[in-house]
C-alpha positions as a Python dict, from the first residue, in 0.01 Angstrom:
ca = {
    (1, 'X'): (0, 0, 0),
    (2, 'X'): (3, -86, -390),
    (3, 'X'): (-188, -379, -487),
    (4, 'X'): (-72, -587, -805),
    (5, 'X'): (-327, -640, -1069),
    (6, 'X'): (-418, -957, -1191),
    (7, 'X'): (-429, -889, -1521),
    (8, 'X'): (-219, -554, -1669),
    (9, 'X'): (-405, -355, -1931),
    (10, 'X'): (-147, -475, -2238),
    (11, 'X'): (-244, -822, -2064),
    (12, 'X'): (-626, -753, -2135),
    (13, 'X'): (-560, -583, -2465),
    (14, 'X'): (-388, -904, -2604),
    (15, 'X'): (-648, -1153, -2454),
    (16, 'X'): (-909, -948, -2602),
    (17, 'X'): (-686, -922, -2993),
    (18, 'X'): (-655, -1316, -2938),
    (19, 'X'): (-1016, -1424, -2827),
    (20, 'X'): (-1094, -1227, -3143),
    (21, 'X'): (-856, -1421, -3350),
    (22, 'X'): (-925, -1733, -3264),
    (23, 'X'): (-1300, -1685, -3281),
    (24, 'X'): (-1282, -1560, -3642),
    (25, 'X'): (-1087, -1855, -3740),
    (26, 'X'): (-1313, -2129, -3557),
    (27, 'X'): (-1621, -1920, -3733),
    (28, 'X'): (-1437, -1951, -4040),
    (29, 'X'): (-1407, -2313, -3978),
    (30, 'X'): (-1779, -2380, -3900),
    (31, 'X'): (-1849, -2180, -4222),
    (32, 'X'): (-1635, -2399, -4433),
    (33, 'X'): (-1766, -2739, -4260),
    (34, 'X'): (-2112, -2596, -4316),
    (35, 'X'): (-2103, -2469, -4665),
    (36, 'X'): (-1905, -2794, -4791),
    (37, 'X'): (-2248, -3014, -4658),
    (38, 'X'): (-2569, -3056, -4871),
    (39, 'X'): (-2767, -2757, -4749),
    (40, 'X'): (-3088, -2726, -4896),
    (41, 'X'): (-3189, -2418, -4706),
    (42, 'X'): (-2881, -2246, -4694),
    (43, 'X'): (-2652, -2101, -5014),
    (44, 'X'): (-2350, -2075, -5049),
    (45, 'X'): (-2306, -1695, -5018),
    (46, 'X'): (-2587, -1689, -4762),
    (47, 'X'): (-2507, -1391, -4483),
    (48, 'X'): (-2726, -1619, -4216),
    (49, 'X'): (-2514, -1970, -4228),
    (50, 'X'): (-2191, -1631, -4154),
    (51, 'X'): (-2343, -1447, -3888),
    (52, 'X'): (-2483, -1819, -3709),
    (53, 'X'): (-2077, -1961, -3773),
    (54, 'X'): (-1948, -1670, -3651),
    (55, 'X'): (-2157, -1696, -3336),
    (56, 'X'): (-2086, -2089, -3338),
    (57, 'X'): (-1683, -1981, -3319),
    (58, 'X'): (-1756, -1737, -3034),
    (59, 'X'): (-1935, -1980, -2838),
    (60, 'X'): (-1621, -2218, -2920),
    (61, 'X'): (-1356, -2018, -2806),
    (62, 'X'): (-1549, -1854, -2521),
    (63, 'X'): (-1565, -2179, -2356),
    (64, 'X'): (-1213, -2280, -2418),
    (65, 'X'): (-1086, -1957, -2288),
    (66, 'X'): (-1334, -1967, -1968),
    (67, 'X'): (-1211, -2376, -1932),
    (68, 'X'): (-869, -2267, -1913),
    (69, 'X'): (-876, -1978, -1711),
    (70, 'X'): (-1120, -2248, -1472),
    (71, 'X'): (-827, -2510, -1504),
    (72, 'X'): (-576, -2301, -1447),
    (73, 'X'): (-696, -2040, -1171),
    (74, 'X'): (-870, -2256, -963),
}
């Protein structure tokens, strides 16, 4: 008896290449939105305000690829 995956590896490999993707460019787009605002406690070339947007576009995408797999799985 074979059972069919879900999900085949190349599936998983380009979910994984496009959550990656799409989180750099959302972190990239919380950088931008951040750096272009008065900061006083932030500079411009500062490596917290990139690690915290990068972490901001993770936490973006990871909910609108865990929404959609929601919506459309159950």
């Amino acid at each position: 008896m074979r059972t069919e995956l879900e999900f085949s590896p190349f599936m998983m490999v380009v979910l994984a290449l496009s959550f990656l993707g799409i989180s750099f460019s959302m972190g990239m787009l919380v950088h931008s939105a951040l750096m272009h605002k008065d900061t006083n406690n932030l500079r411009r070339d500062s490596k917290k305000a990139w690690v915290l947007s990068m972490i901001a576009g993770t936490g973006i995408t990871g909910w609108m690829f865990l929404y959609g797999y929601y919506v459309n799985f159950f």
